[in-house]
C-alpha positions in Angstrom: 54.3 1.2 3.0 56.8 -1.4 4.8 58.7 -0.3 8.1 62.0 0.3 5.7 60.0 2.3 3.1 59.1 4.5 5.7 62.6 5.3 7.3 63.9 5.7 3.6 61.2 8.6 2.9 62.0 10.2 5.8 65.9 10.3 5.4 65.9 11.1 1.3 62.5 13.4 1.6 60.4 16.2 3.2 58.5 14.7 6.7 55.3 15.8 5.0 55.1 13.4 2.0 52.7 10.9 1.7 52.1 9.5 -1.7 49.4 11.0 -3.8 50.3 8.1 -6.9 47.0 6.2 -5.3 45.2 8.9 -5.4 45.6 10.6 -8.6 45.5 6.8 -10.7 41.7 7.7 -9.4 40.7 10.7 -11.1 40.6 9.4 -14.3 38.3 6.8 -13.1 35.9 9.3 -11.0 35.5 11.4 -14.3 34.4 8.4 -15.7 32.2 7.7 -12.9 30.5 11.2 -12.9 29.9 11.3 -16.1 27.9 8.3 -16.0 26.1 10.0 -12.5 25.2 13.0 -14.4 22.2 11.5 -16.3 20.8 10.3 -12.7 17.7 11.7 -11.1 17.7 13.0 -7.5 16.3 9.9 -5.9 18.4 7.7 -8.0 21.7 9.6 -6.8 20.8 9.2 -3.5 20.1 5.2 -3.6 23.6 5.0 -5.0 25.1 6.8 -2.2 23.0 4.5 -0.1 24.3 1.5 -1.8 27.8 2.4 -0.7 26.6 1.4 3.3 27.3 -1.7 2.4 31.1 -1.8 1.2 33.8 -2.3 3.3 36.8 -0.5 3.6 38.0 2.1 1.7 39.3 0.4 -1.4 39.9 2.0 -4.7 36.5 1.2 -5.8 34.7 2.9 -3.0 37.2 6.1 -3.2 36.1 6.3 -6.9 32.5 6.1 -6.4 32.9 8.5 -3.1 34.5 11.1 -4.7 32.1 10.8 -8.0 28.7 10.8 -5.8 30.4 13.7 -4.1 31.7 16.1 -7.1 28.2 16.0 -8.8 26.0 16.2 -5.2 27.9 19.5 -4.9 27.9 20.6 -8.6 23.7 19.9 -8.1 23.4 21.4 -4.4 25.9 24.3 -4.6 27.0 24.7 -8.0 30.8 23.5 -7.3 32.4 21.2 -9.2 35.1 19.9 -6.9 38.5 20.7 -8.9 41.0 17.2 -8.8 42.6 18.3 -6.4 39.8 18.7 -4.4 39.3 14.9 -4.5 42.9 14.8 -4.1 41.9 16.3 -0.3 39.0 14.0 0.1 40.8 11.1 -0.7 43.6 12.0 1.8 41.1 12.3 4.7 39.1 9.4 4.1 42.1 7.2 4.7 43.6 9.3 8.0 46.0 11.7 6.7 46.4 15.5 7.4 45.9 17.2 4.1 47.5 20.6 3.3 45.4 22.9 1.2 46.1 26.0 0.4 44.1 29.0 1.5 40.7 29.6 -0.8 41.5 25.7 -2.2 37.9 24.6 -1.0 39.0 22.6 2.4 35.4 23.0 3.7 33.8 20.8 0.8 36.8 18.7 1.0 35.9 17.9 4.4 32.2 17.8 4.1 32.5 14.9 1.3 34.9 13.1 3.4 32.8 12.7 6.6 29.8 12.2 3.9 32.3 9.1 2.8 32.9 8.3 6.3 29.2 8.2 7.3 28.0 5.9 3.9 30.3 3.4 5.5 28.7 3.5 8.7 31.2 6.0 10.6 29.6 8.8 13.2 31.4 11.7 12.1 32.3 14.5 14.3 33.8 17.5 12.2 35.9 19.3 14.6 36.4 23.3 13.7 37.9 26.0 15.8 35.3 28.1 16.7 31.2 27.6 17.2 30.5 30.3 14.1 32.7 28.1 11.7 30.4 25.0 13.3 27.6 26.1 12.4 28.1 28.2 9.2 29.6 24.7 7.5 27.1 22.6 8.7 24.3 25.1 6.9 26.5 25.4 4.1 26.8 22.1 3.2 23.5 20.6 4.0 22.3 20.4 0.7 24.8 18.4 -0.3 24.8 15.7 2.7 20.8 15.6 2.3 21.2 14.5 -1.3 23.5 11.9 -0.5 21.1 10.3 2.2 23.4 11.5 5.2 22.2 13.5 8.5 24.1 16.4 9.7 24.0 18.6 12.3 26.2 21.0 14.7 26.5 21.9 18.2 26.8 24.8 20.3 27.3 26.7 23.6 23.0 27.7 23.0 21.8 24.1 22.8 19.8 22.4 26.0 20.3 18.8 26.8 17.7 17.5 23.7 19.0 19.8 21.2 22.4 18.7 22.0 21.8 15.0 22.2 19.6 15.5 18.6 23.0 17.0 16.6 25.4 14.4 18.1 22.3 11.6 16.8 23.1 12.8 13.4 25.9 11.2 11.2 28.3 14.2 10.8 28.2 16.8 13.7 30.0 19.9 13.2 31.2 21.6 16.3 34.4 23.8 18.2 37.1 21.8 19.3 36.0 23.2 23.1 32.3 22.6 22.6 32.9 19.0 21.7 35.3 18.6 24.3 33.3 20.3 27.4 30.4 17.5 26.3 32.2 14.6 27.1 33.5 16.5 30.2 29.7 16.9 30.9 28.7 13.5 30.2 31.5 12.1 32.7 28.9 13.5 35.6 25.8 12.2 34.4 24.4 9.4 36.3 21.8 8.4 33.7 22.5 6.9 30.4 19.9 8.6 29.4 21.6 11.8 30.0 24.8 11.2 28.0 25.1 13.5 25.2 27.8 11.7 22.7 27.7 8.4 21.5 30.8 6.5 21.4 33.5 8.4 19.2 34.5 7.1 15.8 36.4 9.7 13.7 37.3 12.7 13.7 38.2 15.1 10.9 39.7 18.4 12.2 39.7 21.8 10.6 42.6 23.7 11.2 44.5 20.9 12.3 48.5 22.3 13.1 46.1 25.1 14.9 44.2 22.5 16.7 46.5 19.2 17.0 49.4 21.1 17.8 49.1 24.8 18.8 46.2 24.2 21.2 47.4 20.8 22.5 48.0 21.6 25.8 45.4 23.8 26.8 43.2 22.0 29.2 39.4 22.0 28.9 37.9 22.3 32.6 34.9 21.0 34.6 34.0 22.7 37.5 31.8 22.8 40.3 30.6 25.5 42.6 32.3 26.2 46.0 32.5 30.0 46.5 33.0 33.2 44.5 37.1 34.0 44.2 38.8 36.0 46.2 41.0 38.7 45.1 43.8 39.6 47.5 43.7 43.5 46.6 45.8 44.6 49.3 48.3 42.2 47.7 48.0 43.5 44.0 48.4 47.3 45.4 51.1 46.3 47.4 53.2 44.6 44.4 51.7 47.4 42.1 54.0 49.7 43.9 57.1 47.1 43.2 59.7 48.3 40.2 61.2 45.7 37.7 65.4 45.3 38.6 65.1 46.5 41.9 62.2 44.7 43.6 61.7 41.6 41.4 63.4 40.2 38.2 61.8 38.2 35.3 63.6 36.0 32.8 64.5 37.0 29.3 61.9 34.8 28.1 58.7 36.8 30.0 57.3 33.6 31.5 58.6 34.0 35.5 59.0 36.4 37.7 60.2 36.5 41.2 61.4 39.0 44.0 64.9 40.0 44.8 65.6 39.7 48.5 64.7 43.7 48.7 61.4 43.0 46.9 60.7 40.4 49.4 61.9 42.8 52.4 59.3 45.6 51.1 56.7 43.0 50.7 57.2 41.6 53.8 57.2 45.1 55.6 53.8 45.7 53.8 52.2 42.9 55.1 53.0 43.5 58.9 56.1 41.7 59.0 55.3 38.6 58.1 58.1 35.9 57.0 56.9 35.5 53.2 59.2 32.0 53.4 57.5 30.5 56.5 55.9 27.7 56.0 52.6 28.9 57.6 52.8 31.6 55.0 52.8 29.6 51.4 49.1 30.4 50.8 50.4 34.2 51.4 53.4 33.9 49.0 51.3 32.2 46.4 49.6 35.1 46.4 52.4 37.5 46.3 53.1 35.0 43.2 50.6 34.9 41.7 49.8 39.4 42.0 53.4 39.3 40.8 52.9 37.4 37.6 50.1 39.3 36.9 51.3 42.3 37.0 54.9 41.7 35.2 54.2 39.3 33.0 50.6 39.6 31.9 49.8 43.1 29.5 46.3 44.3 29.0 45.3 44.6 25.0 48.3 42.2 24.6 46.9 39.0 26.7 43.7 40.0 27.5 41.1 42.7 27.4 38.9 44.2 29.7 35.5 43.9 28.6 31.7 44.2 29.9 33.9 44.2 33.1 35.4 41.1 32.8 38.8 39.8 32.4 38.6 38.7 28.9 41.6 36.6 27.3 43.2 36.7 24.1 43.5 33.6 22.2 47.4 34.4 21.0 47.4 32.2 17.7 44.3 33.7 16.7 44.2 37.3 17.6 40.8 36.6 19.0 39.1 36.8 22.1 39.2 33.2 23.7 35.2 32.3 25.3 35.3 30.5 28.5 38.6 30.6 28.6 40.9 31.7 32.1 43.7 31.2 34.0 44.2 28.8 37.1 41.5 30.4 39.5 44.8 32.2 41.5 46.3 34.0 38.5 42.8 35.0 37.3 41.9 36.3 40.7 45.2 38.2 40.6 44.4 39.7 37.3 41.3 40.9 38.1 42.6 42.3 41.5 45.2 43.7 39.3 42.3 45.8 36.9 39.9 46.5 40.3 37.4 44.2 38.7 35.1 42.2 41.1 36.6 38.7 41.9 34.5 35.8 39.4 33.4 32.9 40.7 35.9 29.5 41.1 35.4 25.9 42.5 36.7 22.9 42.6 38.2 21.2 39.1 35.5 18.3 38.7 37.9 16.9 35.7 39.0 18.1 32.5 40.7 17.0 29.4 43.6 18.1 27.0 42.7 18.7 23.6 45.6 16.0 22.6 43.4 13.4 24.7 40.0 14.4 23.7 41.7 13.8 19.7 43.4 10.4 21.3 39.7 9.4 21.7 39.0 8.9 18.4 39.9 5.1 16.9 40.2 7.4 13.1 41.9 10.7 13.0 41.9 13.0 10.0 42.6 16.7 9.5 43.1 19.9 7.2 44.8 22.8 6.8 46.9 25.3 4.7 50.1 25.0 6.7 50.8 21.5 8.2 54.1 20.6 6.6 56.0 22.6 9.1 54.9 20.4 11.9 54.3 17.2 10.0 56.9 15.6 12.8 55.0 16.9 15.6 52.0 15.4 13.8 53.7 11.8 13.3 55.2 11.9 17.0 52.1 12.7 19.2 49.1 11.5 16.5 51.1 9.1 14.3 49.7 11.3 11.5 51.2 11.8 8.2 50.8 14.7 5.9 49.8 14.7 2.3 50.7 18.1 0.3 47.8 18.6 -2.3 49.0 20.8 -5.0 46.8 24.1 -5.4 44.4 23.7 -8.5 46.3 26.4 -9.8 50.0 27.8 -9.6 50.6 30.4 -6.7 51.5 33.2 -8.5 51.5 35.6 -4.9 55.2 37.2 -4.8 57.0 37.3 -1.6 59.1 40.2 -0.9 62.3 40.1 1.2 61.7 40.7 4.5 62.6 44.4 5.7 64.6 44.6 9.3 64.5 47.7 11.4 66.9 48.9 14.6 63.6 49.7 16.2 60.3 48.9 16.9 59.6 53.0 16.1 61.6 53.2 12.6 59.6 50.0 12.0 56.7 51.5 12.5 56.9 54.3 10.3 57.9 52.1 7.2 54.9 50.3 7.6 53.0 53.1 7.3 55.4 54.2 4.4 54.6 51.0 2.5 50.9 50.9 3.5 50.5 54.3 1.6 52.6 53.6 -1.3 50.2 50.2 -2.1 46.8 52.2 -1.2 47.7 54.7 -3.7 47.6 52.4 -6.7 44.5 51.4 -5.3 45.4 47.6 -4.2 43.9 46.3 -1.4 46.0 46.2 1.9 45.7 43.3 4.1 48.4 44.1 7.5 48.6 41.0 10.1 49.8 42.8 13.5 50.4 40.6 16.7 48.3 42.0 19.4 45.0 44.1 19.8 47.7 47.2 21.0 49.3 47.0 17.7 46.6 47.2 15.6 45.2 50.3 17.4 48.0 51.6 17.6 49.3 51.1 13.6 45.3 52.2 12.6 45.8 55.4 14.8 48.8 56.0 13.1 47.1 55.3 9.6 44.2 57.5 10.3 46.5 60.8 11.1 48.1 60.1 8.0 44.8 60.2 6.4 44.6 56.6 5.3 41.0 55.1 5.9 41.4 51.3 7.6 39.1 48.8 9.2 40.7 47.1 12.2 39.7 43.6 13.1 41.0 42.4 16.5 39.9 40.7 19.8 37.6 43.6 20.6 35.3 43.3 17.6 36.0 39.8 16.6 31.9 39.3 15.8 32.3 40.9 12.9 35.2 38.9 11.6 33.4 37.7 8.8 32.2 40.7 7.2 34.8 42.9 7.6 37.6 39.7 6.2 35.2 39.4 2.8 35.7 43.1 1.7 39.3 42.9 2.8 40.2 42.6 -0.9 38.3 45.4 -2.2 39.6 48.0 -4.2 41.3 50.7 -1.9 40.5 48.9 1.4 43.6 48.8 4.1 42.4 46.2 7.1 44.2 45.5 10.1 43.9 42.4 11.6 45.2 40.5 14.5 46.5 37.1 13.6 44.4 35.7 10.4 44.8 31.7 11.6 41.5 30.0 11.6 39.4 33.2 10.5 37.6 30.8 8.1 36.5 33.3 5.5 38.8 33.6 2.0 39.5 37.1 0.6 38.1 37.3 -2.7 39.4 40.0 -4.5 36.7 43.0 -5.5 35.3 42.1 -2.1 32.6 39.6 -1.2 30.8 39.6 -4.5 34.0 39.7 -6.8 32.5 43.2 -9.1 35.7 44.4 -9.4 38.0 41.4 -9.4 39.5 41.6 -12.6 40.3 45.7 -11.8 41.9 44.5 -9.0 43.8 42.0 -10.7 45.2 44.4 -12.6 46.7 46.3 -10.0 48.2 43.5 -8.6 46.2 42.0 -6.6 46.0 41.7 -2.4 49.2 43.3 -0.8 50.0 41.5 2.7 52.1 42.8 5.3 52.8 41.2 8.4 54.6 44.0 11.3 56.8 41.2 12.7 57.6 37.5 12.5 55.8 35.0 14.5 56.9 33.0 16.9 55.9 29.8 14.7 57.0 30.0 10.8 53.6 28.5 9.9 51.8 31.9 11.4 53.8 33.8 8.9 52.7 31.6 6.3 49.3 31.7 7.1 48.8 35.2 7.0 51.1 35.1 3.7 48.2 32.9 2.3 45.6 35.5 2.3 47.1 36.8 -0.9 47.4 34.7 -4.2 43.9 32.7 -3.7 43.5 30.2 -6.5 46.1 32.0 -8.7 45.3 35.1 -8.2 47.9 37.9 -7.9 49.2 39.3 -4.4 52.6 39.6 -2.7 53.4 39.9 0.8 56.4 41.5 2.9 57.3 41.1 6.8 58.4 43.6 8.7 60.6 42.7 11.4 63.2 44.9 13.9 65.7 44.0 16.3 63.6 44.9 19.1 60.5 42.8 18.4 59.4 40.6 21.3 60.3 37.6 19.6 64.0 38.8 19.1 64.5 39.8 23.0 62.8 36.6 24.2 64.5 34.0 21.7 68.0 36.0 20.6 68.7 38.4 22.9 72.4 38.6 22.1 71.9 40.4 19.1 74.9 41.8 17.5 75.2 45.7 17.0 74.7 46.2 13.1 74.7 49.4 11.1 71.4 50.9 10.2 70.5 53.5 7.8 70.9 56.7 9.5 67.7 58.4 8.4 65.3 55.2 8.1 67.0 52.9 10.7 66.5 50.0 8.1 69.3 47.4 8.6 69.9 45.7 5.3 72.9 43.4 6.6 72.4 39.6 6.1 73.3 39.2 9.4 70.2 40.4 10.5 67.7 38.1 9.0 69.9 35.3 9.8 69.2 37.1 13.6 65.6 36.9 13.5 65.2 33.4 12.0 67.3 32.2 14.6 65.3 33.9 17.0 62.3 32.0 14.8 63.4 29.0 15.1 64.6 29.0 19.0 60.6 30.2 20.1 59.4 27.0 17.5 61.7 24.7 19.7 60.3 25.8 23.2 57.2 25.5 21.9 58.5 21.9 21.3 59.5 21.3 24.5 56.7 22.7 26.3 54.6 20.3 24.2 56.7 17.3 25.2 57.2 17.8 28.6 53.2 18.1 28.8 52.2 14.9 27.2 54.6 13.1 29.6 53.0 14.3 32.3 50.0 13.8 31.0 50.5 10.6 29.4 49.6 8.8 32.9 46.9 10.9 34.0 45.0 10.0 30.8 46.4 5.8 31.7 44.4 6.8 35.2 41.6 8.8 33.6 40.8 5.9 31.0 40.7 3.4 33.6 38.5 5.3 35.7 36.3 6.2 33.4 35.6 2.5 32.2 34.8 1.3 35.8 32.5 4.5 35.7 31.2 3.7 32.9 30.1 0.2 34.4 28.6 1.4 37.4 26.5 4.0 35.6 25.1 1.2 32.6 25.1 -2.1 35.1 23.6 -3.3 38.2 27.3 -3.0 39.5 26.8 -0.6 42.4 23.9 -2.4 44.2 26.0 -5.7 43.9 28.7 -4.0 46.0 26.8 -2.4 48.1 24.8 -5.3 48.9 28.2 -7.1 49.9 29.1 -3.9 52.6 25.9 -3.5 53.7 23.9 -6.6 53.1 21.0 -5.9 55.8 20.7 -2.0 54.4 19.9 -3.5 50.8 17.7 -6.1 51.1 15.7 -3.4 54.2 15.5 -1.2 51.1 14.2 -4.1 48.7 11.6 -4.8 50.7 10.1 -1.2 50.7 11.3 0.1 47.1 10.9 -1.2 43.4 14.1 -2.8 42.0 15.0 0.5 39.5 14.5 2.8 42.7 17.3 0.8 44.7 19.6 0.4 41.5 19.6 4.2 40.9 20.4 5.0 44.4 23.0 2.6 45.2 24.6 4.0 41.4 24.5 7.9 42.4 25.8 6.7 46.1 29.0 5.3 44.3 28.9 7.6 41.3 29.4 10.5 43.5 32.1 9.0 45.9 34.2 7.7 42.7 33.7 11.6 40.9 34.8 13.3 44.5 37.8 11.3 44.8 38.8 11.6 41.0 38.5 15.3 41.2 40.6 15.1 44.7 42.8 12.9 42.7 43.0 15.3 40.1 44.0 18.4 42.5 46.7 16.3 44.8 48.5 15.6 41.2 48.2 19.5 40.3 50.0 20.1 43.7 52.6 17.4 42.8 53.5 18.8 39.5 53.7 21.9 40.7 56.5 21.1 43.3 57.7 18.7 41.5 60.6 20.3 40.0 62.2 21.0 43.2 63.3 16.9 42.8 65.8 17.9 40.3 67.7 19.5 43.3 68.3 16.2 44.7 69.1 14.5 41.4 66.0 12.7 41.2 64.3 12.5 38.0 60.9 14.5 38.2 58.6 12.6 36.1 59.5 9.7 37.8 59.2 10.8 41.2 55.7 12.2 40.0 55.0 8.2 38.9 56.3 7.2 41.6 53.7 9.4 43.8 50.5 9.4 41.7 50.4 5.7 41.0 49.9 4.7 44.5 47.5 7.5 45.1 45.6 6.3 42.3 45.3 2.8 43.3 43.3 4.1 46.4 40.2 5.5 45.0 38.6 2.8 43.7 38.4 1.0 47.7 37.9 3.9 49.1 34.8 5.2 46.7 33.5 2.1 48.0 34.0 2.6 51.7 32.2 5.8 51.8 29.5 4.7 49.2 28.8 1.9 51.9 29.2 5.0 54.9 26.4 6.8 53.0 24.5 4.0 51.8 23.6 3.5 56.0 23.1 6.9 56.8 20.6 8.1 53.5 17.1 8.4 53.2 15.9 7.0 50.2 12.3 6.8 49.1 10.1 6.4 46.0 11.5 9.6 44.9 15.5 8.5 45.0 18.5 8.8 47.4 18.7 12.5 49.2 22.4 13.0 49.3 22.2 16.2 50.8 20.4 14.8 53.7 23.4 12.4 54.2 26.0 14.9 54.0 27.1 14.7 50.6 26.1 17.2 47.5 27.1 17.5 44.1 28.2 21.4 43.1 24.9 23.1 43.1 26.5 24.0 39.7 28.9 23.8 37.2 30.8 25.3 34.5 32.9 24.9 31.6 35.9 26.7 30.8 39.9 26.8 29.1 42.8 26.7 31.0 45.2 29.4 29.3 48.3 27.2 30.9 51.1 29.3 30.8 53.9 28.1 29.4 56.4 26.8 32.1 60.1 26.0 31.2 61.2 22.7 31.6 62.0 21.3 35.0 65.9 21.6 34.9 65.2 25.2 33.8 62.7 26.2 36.9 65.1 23.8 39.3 68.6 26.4 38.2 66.5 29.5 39.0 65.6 28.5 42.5 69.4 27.7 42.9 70.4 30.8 41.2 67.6 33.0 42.8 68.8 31.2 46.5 72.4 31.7 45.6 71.8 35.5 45.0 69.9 35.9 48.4 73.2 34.5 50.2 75.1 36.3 48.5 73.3 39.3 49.3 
């Protein structure tokens, strides 16, 4: 489609809208085709898959013959006949779109025939999902299917070693968690072997999930580190602001994401710690602290952002409801969370280098992904992935009724409607399916449930291995679950439970009954939990509860006007209160926006910097590169050690010498620029522009490394032993972390740099005035 087309479709139609004309002018033909394939044998099926290695492109012809190898590979393997629409899907991702597919519309065979296309035309798949049990579930699931078409599969995950891991990525189509992928190429950015790299160069992608992945996950950066010492939690600091009361000692914004002491909250602290001057500037590692214990303990809620499990700090992944592995805060708001539970302080070191998941997608030259509920964000797709959308139609018509939503004074009268309406539905026997937004609520609204004598299963953060299970009996007769947010559980709900005995009974009565206890801060969360009910045409309705005191109301629309409620149920049935919330909606969707934004401009040169360093890194590690520079510094030292050592002993040791200097002063890079950025708003006082003071001081800084890599390398070269048996670094001075690890970043939403810049004024304006 021309430049013009393009601006026409998005003026006169929805953002998400690419054409499915092409694509449906196919099916006719594939029926054809499969027709024809049915009469095949086994072996002859998979030489006509193999035949397709040779095409080119993905013309109409090769879509045809993909989708028709495809359709009766699954029908033989699995028993599935993909539906049209199915195709539809497969279609869509072979030639780089998003595709939206209903919940229950078969995305995972969708996507499994698609990399299979990508893979007969001599593509490396790598099918990205959200967690390591989807991984590996898919890739079983749909091995039959990839073996008869003549196409290797295989997954990886956190239990593979080095050979195991290297093995799956061999294979044509990998399955594997977003993080999992994305910690290997953090790992293989260390190596100083070829030998030793995991991932072969990345061709395409097809993500699972993808608005959950692409968008709500963008930011979060996937860390490398290495060891330095075990953390340090300042407990005499946590004890001391433990003691400190909200409006008198410290303030937070309406928002919840800062926090910071009034001058009498910085007196008392002040007093507490023996008179020091909080503001000196020999005391900023003290008031980061204070900071940091402060944030902790205002802003961060036990059972709400995190657990404590197994004695750990464990955090909860917010979109998902589940328990996020690896994941943590910046080591001084972890320390001060743990400080803040009396937990032992965990180990931290120095960021070796680390990756958004935006970049780690940017990697791929071919992009593709899938979900139920991507129209929402299909601009957010276009603008940071130059992705379009394309809408598949469900294979049959949703028929799932979606109530009006019900609005409540209080969180407490909201409460007790809920459990109002969960009885009335349990009593015909329906299943009840209730989406609450944190592990609190669901304990608390099952506590509730049980004293009224209604039996529920609760699936949340602190039982999330049993996910599966308990989301497959979900639609059984008479069951009530309660579950924290259902994005990206990856398991339908069939009704009459995982077998489907008593489907039709079920049917009958109406099918799966949703209820969500408040809006979400993104529409497409309430739609993804709405999905759950009306699979394939089945029956099912859903209703949101909302009240004017939810979280998202006081955070987003705090100015809420003071509407008559119902005296005895506190239900507020004026208009003007759903216009309330999904204003309140639509303000938290826009921050997320902007949070989104203002990190890929940071980020945008960082990954300029990273991608540049990593392709001289690259060359040192696979070329004689280091031992022709060293030889040029330290000509004599070189040609000493040619004399005594074979030619691969001398290469080797000349690479780790500069491999080591250029991976120390990337990961120095990488914390200077985390100290700018930081700061950086404080530019915005003096009417500088942030961003481009922070370009303005991480270009130059940059542009150092490379020399000075090779001034130490050439330091090192002269003072290290190297024999037979390689170069002893240690013995020179230099070591690499005796170990690493891998872990999230849960990066805490900041407001934008005007925003933070104000508050300083305001909060400095206050103190004078005081």
């Amino acid at each position: 489609m021309g430049r013009v087309g393009k601006r026409m479709r998005r003026l006169l139609q929805k953002p998400a809208s690419v054409e499915l004309t092409r694509y449906e002018a196919l099916l006719p033909a594939v029926a054809e085709r499969g027709d024809e394939l049915t009469g095949l044998s086994d072996e002859e099926l998979t030489e006509r898959a193999t035949a397709l290695r040779d095409a080119t492109g993905f013309d109409d012809g090769t879509l045809t013959e993909i989708c028709a190898l495809g359709r009766e590979a699954a029908h033989r393997r699995l028993g599935e006949r993909a539906f049209d629409v199915q195709l539809l899907g497969v279609m869509g991702l072979l030639t780089g779109h998003v595709v939206q597919m209903a919940t229950g519309e078969g995305k995972t065979l969708a996507g499994a025939l698609a990399a299979a296309g990508h893979a007969l035309r001599g593509s490396r798949v790598h099918l990205i999902s959200v967690n390591d049990y989807l991984a590996r579930r898919d890739a079983e699931w749909m091995r039959p299917v990839y073996d008869l078409l003549g196409v290797s599969v295989g997954w990886v995950e956190p239990a593979l070693d080095a050979k195991e891991r290297q093995a799956a990525y061999d294979a044509e189509v990998c399955y594997g968690a977003v993080s999992e992928i994305g910690f290997d190429v953090l790992r293989d950015r260390l190596v100083t072997r070829v030998d030793d790299l995991a991932q072969p160069e990345p061709e395409v992608a097809i993500v699972d999930e993808a608005d959950s992945v692409l968008v709500d996950e963008a930011r979060v950066p996937l860390v490398m580190a290495g060891s330095v010492d075990a953390g340090v939690a300042d407990e005499e600091v946590a004890d001391i602001v433990r003691r400190l009361r909200v409006n008198l000692h410290y303030e937070t914004d309406p928002d919840g994401r800062n926090a910071w002491l009034t001058p009498e909250g910085a007196s008392v602290v002040e007093k507490a710690l023996g008179g020091v001057d909080l503001y000196a500037e020999e005391a900023t590692d003290r008031l980061a602290a204070v900071n940091a214990a402060l944030h902790a303990h205002a802003l961060l809620t036990r059972d709400v952002d995190y657990l404590v499990r197994d004695g750990r700090v464990q955090l909860i992944n917010a979109s998902r409801g589940r328990v996020a592995e690896l994941q943590r805060w910046p080591d001084g708001l972890q320390s001060a969370v743990e400080a803040k539970e009396q937990l032992p302080p965990s180990d931290h070191g120095e960021i070796l280098d680390s990756i958004t998941v935006q970049a780690l997608l940017a990697r791929y030259p071919r992009v593709a992904g899938m979900t139920g509920t991507a129209e929402a964000v299909a601009e957010q797709l276009r603008e940071f992935y130059r992705l379009e959308v394309a809408v598949i139609p469900p294979n049959t018509p949703n028929i799932r009724e979606d109530l009006p939503h019900r609005v409540f004074s209080t969180p407490t009268g909201k409460l007790r409607a809920i459990v109002a309406e969960i009885r009335s539905v349990h009593d015909t026997g329906r299943p009840v399916l209730v989406g609450t937004q944190d592990v609190a609520e669901s304990e608390e609204l099952a506590e509730k449930l049980r004293k009224a004598e209604i039996e529920c299963v609760v699936l949340n953060a602190r039982n999330d291995a049993e996910e599966a299970s308990v989301i497959a009996e979900a639609g059984t007769r008479g069951a009530v679950t309660v579950s924290t947010q259902m994005a990206g559980r990856g398991t339908d709900i069939r009704l009459g439970g995982a077998d489907g005995a008593d489907a039709e009974r079920v049917a009958e009565l109406g099918g799966l009954h949703v209820i969500g206890t408040a809006r979400y801060p993104s529409s497409r969360l309430d739609d993804q939990l709405r999905g759950r009910a009306g699979r394939q045409g089945d029956p099912g309705s859903s209703v949101f509860f909302a009240s004017l005191a939810d979280e998202l109301v006081l955070a987003h629309a705090p100015d809420v006007a003071d509407l008559p409620a119902d005296e005895d149920s506190g239900e507020v049935t004026d208009p003007a209160a759903h216009r309330q919330i999904n204003h309140a909606q639509r303000v938290a969707e826009g921050v997320d926006l902007e949070i989104h934004r203002n990190t890929w401009r940071y980020t945008r040169l960082i990954e300029h910097q990273r991608a540049e360093m990593l392709k001289y890194r690259d060359e040192v590690l696979r070329t004689e590169e280091a031992r022709r520079l060293l030889a040029e510094a330290e000509p004599d030292r070189v040609a000493e050690l040619a004399e005594a050592l074979d030619a691969a002993t001398v290469d080797q040791a000349c690479r780790e010498i500069v491999l080591f200097h250029l991976d120390q002063l990337w990961a120095d890079h990488l914390a200077f620029l985390t100290d700018v950025r930081e700061t950086i708003h404080l530019r915005a006082l003096a009417k500088e522009a942030p961003l481009d003071e922070f370009h303005r001081t991480a270009i130059p800084a940059f542009r150092k490394i490379r020399g000075e890599a090779e001034s130490r390398a050439a330091a090192t070269l002269r003072e290290a032993e190297v024999t037979a048996d390689g170069v002893d670094l240690a013995g020179a001075g230099v070591r690499r972390p005796t170990s690493t690890w891998t872990y999230l970043v849960h990066d805490n939403p900041f407001d934008s740099d005007a925003e933070q810049a104000l508050k300083k004024v305001r909060a400095t304006l206050r103190k004078k005035r005081d």
